[in-house]
C-alpha positions in Angstrom: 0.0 0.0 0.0 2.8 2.3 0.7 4.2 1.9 -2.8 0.8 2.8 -4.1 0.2 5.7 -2.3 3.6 6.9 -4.1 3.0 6.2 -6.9 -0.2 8.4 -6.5 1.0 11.0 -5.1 4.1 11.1 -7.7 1.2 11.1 -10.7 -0.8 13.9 -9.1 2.2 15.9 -8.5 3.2 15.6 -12.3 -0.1 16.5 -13.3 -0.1 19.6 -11.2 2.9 20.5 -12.7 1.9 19.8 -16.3 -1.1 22.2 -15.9 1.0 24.8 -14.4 3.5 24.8 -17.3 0.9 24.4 -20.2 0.8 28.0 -21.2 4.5 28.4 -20.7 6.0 25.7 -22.3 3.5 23.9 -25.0 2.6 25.4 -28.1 0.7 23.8 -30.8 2.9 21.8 -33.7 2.1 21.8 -37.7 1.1 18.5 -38.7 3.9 16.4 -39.9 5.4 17.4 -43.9 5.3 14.8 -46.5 9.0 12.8 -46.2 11.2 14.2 -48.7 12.5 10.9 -50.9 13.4 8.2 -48.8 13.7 10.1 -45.5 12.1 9.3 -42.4 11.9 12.8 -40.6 8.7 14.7 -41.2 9.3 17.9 -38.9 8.9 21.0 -40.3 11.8 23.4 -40.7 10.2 26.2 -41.6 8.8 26.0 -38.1 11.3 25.5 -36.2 13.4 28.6 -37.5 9.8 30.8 -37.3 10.2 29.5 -33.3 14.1 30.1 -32.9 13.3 33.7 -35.1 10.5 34.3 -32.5 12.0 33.8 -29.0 15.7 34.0 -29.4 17.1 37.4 -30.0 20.5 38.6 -31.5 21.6 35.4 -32.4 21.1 35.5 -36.1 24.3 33.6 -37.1 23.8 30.5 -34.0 20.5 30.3 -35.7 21.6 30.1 -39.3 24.0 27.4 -38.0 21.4 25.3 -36.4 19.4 25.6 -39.3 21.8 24.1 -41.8 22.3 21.6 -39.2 18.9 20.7 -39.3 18.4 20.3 -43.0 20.8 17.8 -43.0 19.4 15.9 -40.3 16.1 16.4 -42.1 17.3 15.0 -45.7 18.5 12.4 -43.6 22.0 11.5 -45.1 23.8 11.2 -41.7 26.3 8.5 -40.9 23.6 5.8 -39.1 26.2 5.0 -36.2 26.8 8.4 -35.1 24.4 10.7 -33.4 22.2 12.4 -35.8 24.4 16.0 -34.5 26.6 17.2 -31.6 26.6 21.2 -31.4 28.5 23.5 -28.4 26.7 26.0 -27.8 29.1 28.3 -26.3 28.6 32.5 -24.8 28.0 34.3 -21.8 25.4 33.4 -19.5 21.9 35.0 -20.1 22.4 35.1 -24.1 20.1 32.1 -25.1 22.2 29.0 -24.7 19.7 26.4 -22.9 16.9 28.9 -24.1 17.7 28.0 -28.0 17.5 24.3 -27.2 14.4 24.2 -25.6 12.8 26.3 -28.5 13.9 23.8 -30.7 11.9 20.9 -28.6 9.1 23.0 -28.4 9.4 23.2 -32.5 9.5 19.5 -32.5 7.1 17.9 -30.0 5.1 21.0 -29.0 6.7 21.1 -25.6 10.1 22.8 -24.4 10.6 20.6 -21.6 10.4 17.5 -24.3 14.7 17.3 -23.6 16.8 14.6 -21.9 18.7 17.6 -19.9 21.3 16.7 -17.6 22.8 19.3 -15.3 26.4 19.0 -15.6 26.9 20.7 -12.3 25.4 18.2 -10.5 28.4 15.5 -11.7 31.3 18.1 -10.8 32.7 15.1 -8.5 34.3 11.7 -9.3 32.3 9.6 -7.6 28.7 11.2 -9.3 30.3 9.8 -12.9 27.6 6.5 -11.6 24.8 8.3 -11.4 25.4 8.7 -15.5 27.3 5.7 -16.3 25.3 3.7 -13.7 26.6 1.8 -10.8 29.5 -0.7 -11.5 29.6 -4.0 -11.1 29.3 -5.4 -7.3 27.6 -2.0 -6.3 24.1 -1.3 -5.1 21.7 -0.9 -8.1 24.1 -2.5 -11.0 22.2 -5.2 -12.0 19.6 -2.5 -12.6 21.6 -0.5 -14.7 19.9 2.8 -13.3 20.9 6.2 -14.7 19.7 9.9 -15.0 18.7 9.9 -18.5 15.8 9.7 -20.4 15.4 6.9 -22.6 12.5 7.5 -23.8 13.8 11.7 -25.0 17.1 10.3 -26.1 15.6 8.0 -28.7 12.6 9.8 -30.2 10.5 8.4 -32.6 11.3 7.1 -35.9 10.0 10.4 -37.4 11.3 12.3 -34.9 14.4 13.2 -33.4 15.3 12.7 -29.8 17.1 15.7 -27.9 19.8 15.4 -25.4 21.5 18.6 -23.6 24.3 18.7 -20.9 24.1 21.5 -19.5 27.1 23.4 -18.5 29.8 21.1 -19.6 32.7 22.3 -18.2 31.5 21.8 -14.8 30.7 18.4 -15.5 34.4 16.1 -13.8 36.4 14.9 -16.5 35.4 11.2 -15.9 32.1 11.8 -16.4 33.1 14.3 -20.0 35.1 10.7 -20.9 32.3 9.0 -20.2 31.1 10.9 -23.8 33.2 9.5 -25.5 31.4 7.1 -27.0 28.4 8.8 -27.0 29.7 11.5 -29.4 31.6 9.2 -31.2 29.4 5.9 -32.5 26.0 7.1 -30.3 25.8 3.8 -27.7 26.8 4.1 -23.7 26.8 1.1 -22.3 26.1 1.0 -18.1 29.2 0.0 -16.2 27.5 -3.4 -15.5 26.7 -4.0 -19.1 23.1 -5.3 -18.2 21.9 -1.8 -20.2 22.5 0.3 -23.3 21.5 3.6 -24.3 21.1 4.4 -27.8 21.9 8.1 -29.3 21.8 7.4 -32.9 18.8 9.0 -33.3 19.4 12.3 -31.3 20.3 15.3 -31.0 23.2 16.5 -28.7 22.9 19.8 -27.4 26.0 21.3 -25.3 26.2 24.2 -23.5 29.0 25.5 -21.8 29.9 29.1 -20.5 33.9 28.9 -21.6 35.6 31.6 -22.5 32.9 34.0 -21.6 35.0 36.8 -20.6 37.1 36.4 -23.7 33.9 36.3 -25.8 32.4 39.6 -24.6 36.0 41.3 -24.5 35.5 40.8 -28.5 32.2 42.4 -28.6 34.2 45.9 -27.7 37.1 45.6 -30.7 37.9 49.5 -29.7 39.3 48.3 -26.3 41.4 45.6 -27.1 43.8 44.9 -30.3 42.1 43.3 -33.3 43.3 39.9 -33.6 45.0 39.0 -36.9 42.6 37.6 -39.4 39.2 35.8 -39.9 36.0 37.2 -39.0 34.8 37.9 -35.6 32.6 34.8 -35.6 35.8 32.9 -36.4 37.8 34.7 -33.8 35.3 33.7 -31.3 35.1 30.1 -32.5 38.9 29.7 -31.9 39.1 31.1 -28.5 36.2 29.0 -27.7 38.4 25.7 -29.0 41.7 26.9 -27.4 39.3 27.0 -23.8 38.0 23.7 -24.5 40.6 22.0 -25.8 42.9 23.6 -21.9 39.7 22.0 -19.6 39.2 18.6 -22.0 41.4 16.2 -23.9 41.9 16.4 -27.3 40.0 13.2 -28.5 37.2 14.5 -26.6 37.1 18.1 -28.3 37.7 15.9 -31.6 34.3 14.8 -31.5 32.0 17.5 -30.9 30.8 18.4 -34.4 30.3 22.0 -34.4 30.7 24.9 -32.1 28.6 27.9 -32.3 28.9 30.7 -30.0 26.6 33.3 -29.0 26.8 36.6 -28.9 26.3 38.8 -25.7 23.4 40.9 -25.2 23.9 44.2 -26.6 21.4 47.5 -25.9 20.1 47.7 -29.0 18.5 44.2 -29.0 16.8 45.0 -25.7 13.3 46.0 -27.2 12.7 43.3 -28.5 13.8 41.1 -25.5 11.1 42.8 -23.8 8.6 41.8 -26.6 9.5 38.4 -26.3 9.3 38.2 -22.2 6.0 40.2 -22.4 5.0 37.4 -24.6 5.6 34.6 -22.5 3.8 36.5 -19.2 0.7 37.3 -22.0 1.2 33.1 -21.9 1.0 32.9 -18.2 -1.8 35.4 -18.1 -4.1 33.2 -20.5 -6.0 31.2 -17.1 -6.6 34.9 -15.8 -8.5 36.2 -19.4 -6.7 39.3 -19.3 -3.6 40.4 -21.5 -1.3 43.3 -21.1 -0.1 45.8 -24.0 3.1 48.1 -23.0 3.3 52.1 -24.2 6.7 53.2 -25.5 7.5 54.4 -22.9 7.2 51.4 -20.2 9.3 49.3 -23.4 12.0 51.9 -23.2 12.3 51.8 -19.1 12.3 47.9 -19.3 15.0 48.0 -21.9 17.5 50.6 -19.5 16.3 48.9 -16.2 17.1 45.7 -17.6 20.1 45.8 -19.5 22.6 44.0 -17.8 25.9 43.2 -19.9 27.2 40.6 -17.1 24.1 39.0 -16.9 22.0 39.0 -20.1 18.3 38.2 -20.4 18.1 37.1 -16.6 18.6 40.6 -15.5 15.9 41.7 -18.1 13.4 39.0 -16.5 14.1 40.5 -12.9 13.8 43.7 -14.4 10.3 43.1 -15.9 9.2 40.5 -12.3 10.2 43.6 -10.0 9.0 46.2 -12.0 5.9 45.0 -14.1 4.9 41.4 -12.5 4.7 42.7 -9.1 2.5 45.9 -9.7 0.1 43.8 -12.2 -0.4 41.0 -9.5 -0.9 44.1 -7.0 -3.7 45.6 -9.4 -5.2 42.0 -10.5 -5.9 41.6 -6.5 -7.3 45.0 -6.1 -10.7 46.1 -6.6 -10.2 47.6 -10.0 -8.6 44.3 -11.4 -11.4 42.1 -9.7 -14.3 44.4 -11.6 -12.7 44.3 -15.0 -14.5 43.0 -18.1 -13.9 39.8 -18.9 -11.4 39.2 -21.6 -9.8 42.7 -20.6 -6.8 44.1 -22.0 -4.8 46.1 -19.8 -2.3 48.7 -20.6 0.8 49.3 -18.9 1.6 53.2 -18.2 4.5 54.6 -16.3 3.1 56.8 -13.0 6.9 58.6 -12.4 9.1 56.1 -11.9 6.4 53.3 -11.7 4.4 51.4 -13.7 0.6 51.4 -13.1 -1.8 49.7 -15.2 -5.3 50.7 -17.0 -7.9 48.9 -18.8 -7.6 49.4 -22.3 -10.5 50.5 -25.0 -11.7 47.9 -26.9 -9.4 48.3 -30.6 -6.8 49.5 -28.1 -4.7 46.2 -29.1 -5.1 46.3 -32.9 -3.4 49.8 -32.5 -1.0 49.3 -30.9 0.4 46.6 -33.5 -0.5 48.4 -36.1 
């Protein structure tokens, strides 16, 4: 009885959980393309760069790259005992690392959280490399051959891919980035007992890590520093991205990753339309409530300065717009001009001096305001 209790209690708790991250994380996918020739992918890349276009920002050339990525994995003319891709995604944190590869699940199954995502972090030490390689034999749980991934993500579907991301690789101990070895190279792990085998043939690998960061945004202010002999700034910042690597991990390890892309740091002018995209994703959040918010100029332009932070990219924008807009709307929704608003109400956010305030909008107000 006490297992089944758990078990109930686990499946209500997912389900709560589900239904809280609907709005946030699930959009609705285009029905499957016809195969082109003999492939077996039918995903859509039109879609999946109108999602990538849509939420990440700045990152015009990472995109481009994934794209072309994509197509091949789409034509499907891969080597069958590799994994379908391995990409680095490589920048400063807050510039759309993790962000990009969740937007890409969302483009494939309808749902960001669709990844096998394994915190890196969490395997900084030795002795954690089991936990990923599972327990060897003679120790507790090897016959089991348990691990933290995801079968079920890693593999996919036949018409789909699977997705894998570590996260934050370089924090990861070097046993456990050996332990990728094979996965990167022919696409199997096999547990340290051998009683189980994981299949990566038909996924993709997703890295992040935040090397070379201060390096990275050090080349987004040339007029500071020398110019480096040579090559393009993209290619600049792919080198110093490989030298980084290749001082924390061994060659043959670096050897295998298939492409690095690196990400550029959040620069002012892009800052707009960061706040677009966050305002999008609380309009998401605000969907149970019937109510959706519009931003004057004005209130854009203060999110953009209060939020710009060069060290800390988008997440200082997203404190920016909780402190600054999420706390006053909740304050309004709670008081007794947000309990008496029309139903399906669109509010409009004002700046009061140095706050924002909100007011219910006229109806046509919203067409306007793309217009």
């Amino acid at each position: 009885m006490p297992f089944l209790t758990d078990r109930l209690q686990e499946t209500e708790r997912a389900d709560r959980l589900a239904r809280a991250l609907a709005d946030e994380n699930v959009t609705t996918v285009p029905r499957p393309t016809a195969a082109a020739g003999n492939s077996r992918f039918t995903f859509d890349l039109s879609h999946i760069e109108s999602e990538l276009r849509g939420a990440i920002v700045g990152q015009d050339d990472t995109i481009d790259e994934i794209l072309e990525l994509l197509t091949v994995v789409r034509a499907d003319i891969g080597d069958p005992r590799r994994p379908l891709v391995s990409v680095l995604l490589a920048g400063p944190t807050g510039v759309g690392k993790t962000e990009t590869v969740r937007t890409v699940a969302r483009a494939l199954y309808g749902d960001a959280d669709a990844v096998c995502r394994i915190d890196m972090n969490t395997l900084a030490q030795e002795h954690y490399a089991a936990s990923f390689t599972g327990a060897p034999p003679g120790y507790v749980g090897s016959k089991e051959g348990t691990t933290i991934l995801d079968q079920d993500k890693i593999e996919g579907s036949r018409a789909l891919p699977g997705i894998v991301l570590f996260d934050e690789l370089e924090k990861a101990s070097t046993e456990v980035a050996l332990a990728l070895l094979n996965v990167l190279d022919n696409g199997i792990l096999t547990v340290a007992s051998g009683e189980r085998t994981y299949s990566f043939r038909n996924a993709l690998i997703f890295m992040t890590t935040n090397l070379g960061a201060r390096e990275l945004m050090a080349l987004s202010r040339p007029r500071r520093l020398p110019r480096l002999r040579g090559g393009s700034d993209s290619d600049r910042a792919r080198d110093l991205v490989l030298n980084r690597l290749l001082a924390r991990f061994p060659p043959e390890f670096v050897n295998r990753i298939d492409h690095v892309a690196t990400l550029n740091p959040i620069r002012p002018q892009t800052m707009p339309l960061l706040v677009d995209v966050e305002l999008d994703r609380v309009n998401r959040r605000l969907r149970k409530h019937n109510v959706k918010i519009v931003l004057e100029d004005a209130v854009r332009a203060f999110l953009s300065h209060s939020g710009y932070d060069s060290l800390f990219g988008a997440r200082g924008l997203r404190r920016a717009i909780r402190r600054h807009l999420e706390f006053p709307l909740a304050a309004y929704l709670l008081s007794d001009k947000g309990t008496s608003r029309a139903d399906g109400a669109v509010l409009r956010a004002v700046m009061q001096g140095s706050d924002i305030a909100f007011v219910e909008a006229e109806k046509g107000t919203e067409a306007r305001d793309k217009g």
